[in-house]
C-alpha positions in Angstrom: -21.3 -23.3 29.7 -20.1 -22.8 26.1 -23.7 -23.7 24.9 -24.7 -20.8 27.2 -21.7 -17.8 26.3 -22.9 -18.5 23.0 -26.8 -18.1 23.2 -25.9 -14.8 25.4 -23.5 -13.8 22.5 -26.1 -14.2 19.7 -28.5 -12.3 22.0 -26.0 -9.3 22.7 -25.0 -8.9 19.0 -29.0 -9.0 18.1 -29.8 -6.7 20.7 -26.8 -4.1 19.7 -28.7 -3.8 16.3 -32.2 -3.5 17.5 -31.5 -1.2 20.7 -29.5 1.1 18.1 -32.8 1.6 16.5 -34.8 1.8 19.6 -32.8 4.7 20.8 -36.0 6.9 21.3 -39.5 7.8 20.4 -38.2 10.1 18.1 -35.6 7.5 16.7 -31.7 7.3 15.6 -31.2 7.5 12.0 -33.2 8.5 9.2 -35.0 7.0 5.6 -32.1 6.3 3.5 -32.6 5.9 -0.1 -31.2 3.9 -2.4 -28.0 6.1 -3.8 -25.0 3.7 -5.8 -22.8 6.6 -6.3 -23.0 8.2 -2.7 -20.1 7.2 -0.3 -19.9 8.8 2.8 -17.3 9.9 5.2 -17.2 10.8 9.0 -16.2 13.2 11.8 -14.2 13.6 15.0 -12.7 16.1 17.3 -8.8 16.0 16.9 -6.8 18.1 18.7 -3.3 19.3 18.0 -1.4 17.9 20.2 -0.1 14.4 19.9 -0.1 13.4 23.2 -3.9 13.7 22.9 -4.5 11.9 19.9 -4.8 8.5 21.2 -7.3 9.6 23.9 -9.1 12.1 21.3 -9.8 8.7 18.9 -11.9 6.9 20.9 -14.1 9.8 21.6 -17.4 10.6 19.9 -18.0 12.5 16.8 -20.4 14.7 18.2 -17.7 16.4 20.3 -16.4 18.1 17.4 -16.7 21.9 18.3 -16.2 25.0 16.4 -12.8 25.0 17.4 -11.4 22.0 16.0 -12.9 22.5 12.2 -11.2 25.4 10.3 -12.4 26.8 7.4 -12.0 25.2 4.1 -8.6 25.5 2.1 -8.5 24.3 -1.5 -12.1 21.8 -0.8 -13.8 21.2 -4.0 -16.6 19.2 -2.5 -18.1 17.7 -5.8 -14.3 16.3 -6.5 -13.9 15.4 -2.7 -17.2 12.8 -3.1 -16.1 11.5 -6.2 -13.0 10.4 -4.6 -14.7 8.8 -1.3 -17.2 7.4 -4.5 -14.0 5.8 -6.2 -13.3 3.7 -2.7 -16.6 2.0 -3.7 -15.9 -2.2 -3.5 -16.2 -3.2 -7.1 -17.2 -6.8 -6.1 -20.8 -7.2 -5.8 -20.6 -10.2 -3.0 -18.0 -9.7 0.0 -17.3 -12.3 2.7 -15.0 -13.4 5.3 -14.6 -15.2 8.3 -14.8 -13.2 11.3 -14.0 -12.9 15.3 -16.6 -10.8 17.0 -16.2 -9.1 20.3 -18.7 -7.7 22.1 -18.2 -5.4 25.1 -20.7 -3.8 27.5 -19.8 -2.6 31.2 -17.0 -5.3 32.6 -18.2 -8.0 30.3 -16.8 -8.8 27.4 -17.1 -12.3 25.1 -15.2 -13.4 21.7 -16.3 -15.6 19.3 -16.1 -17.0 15.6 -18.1 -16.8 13.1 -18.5 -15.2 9.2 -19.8 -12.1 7.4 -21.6 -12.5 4.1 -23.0 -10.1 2.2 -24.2 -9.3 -1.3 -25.0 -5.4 -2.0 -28.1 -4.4 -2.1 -29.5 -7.7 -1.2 -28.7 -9.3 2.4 -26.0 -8.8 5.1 -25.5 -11.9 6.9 -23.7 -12.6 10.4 -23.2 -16.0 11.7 -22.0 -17.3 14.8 -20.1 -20.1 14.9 -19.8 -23.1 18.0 -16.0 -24.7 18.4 -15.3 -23.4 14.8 -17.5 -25.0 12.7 -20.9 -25.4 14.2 -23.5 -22.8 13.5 -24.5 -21.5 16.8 -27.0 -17.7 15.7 -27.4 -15.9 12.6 -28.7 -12.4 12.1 -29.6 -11.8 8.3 -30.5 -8.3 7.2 -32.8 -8.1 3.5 -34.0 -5.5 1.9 -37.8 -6.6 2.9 -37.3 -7.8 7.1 -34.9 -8.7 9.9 -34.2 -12.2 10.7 -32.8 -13.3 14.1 -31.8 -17.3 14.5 -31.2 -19.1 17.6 -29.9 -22.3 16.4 -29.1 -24.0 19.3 -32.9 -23.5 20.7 -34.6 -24.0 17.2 -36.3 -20.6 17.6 -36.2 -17.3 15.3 -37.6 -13.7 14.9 -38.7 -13.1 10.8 -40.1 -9.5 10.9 -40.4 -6.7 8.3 -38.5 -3.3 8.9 -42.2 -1.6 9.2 -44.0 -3.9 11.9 -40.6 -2.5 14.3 -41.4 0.4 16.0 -38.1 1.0 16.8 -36.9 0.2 13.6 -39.9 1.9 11.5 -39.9 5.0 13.8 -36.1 5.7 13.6 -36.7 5.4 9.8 -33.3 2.7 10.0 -33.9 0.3 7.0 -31.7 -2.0 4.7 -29.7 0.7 3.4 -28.8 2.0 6.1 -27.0 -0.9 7.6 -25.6 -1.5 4.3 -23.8 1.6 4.0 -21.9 1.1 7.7 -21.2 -2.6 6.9 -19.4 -1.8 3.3 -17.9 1.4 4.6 -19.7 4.1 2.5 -22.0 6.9 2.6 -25.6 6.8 2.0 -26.8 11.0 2.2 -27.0 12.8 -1.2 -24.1 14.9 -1.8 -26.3 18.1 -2.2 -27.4 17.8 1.3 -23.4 17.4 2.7 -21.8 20.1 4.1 -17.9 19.5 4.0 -14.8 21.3 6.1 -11.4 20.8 6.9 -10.6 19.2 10.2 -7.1 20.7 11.5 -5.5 17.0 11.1 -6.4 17.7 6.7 -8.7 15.1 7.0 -12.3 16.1 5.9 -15.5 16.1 7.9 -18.7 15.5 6.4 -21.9 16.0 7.8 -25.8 16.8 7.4 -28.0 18.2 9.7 -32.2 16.8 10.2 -33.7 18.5 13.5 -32.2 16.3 16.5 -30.8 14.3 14.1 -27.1 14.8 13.6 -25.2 13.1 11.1 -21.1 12.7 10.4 -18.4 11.3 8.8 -14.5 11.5 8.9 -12.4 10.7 5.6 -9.4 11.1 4.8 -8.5 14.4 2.5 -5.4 12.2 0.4 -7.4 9.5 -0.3 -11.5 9.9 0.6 -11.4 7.1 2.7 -13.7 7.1 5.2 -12.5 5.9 8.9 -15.2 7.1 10.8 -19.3 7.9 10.8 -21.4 8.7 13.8 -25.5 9.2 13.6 -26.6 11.5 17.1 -29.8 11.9 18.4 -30.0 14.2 20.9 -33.1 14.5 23.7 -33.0 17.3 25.9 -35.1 15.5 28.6 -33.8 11.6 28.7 -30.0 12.2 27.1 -27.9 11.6 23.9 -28.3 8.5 21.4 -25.7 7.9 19.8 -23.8 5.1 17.3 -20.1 5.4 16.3 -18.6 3.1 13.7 -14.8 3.2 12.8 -13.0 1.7 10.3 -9.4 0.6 10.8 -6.9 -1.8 9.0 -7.9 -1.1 5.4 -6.3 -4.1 3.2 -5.8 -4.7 -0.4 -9.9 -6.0 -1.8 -9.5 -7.0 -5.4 -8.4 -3.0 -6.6 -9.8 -1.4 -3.5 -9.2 -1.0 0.0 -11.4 -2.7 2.7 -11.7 -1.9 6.6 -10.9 -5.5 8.4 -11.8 -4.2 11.2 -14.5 -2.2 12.3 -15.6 -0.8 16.1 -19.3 -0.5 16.5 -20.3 1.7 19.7 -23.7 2.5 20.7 -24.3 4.8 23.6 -26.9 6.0 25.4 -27.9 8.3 28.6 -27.5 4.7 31.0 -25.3 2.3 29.3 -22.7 2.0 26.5 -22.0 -1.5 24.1 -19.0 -1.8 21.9 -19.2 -4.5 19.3 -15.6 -5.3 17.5 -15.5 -7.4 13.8 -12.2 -8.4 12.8 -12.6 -9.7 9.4 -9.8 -12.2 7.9 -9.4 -13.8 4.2 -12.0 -11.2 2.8 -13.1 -13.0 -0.3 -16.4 -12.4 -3.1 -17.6 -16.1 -2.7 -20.9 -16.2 -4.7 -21.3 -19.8 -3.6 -24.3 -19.7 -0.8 -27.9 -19.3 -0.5 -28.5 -15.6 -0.1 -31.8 -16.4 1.8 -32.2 -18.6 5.0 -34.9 -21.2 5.3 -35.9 -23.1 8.3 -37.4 -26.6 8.9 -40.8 -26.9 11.3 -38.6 -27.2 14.4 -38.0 -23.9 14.5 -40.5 -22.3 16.4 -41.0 -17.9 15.9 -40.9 -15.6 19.2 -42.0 -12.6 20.2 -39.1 -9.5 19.8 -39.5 -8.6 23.2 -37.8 -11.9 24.2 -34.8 -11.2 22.1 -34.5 -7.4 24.2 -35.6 -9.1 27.6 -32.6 -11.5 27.2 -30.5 -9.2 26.2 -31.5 -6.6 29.5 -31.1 -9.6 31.7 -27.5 -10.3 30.8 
């Protein structure tokens, strides 16, 4: 039974990534560039009364409406940016061990495992069996997506552009890497930025159906929420949330240790929780996986069949 929770949780956490990008024909995201001094921030409807806030948090960005944004007072955006740019994680490798939660309808599973990632090179999750025993890895590069099933020696190795859903939502490396480390990957020319009525800031850009948003704080420019909509007239909303909560002490900066990953869509809705613990910049690990012939490679549509079946 264990063997099995922990093939469906590799599965779920795989599929959360790649069903993100499948959203739709038209696809959820954009082609991020490569920008080191860009951070980016997020956006939410607040409202004023305190007995809503609670409730108000866990909604989406996108229901921010014209009546919970005033206009600016006092925001220099050029000096806002450069203090969301000063969060930037000086470290250049980031890990920790990690408990993953995965929600979706009434099911939910917990597990252990690690984050490792070295900037602008890999992100790397791991799954871990009892503790100790690797059970799935998903490993994000710059050139493809790699998907390990350890327990059934079998593995997807693809490149970003042979993924539709992946090539035609225009999600790449960068992309991914900007929501793991908690920053913003949109030039600042193209931000537009506003006063929320909490003081906090909202950022956002605008691309067709594409909407694009993050929250940060106006004291500090730390960012505790982004949001990336794509909205379809005909079959619904797309959307992905991510929040950052429980920022701790990272060598002279501040790091989310925990971060809320929700994907929604017209039919269903998955929440995927990390809680990160003994964050460290451990350089000591091969930054590229390598299997033995007793893996054997399958088809992607295996990975998303599971995952529907579940």
């Amino acid at each position: 039974m264990k063997t099995s929770r922990l093939l469906k949780m590799t599965a779920w956490i795989a599929a959360l990534i790649l069903v993100t990008a499948c959203a739709s024909s038209g696809g959820l995201g954009r082609h991020t560039r490569r920008i080191k001094s860009e951070q980016y921030a997020s956006t939410k409807a607040v409202k004023s009364d305190k007995k809503q806030k609670k409730k108000q948090k866990k909604e989406s960005l996108a229901d921010v409406t014209n009546d919970t944004i005033v206009e600016p007072v006092n925001l220099d955006k050029e000096e806002f940016l450069q203090q969301v740019n000063d969060n930037a994680q000086l470290v250049r490798f980031l890990t920790s061990k990690v408990k993953f939660t995965l929600e979706t309808g009434n099911r939910q599973m917990t597990l252990t495992g690690n984050l490792k990632m070295k900037r602008d090179d890999v992100i790397r999750l791991q799954l871990m069996a009892f503790g100790f025993v690797e059970a799935g890895r998903l490993e994000f590069t710059k050139e493809y997506v790699l998907i390990v099933d350890r327990i059934n020696k079998q593995y997807i190795k693809v490149p970003y552009e042979q993924l539709d859903f992946l090539r035609n939502s225009s999600i790449d490396f960068f992309t991914l890497q900007a929501l793991f480390w908690n920053e913003i990957s949109q030039p600042s020319r193209k931000l537009k930025a506003e006063n929320s009525i909490e003081n906090d800031v909202v950022l956002t850009v605008e691309d067709g159906k594409l909407s694009y948003s993050w929250l940060a704080e106006n004291k500090n420019g730390r960012i505790k929420m982004a949001n990336i909509l794509y909205r379809d007239n005909y079959r619904g909303n797309y959307q992905l949330n991510w929040d950052y909560e429980e920022f701790k002490a990272n060598e002279r900066k501040f790091f989310p240790t925990k971060q809320i990953v929700t994907f929604t869509t017209p039919d269903t809705k998955v929440k995927f929780e990390i809680k990160l613990n003994n964050i460290g910049k451990d350089e000591e690990w091969e930054t590229r996986t390598t299997l033995s012939g007793k893996y054997r490679q399958m088809p992607v549509e295996d990975i998303l069949r599971r995952f529907m079946s579940l």
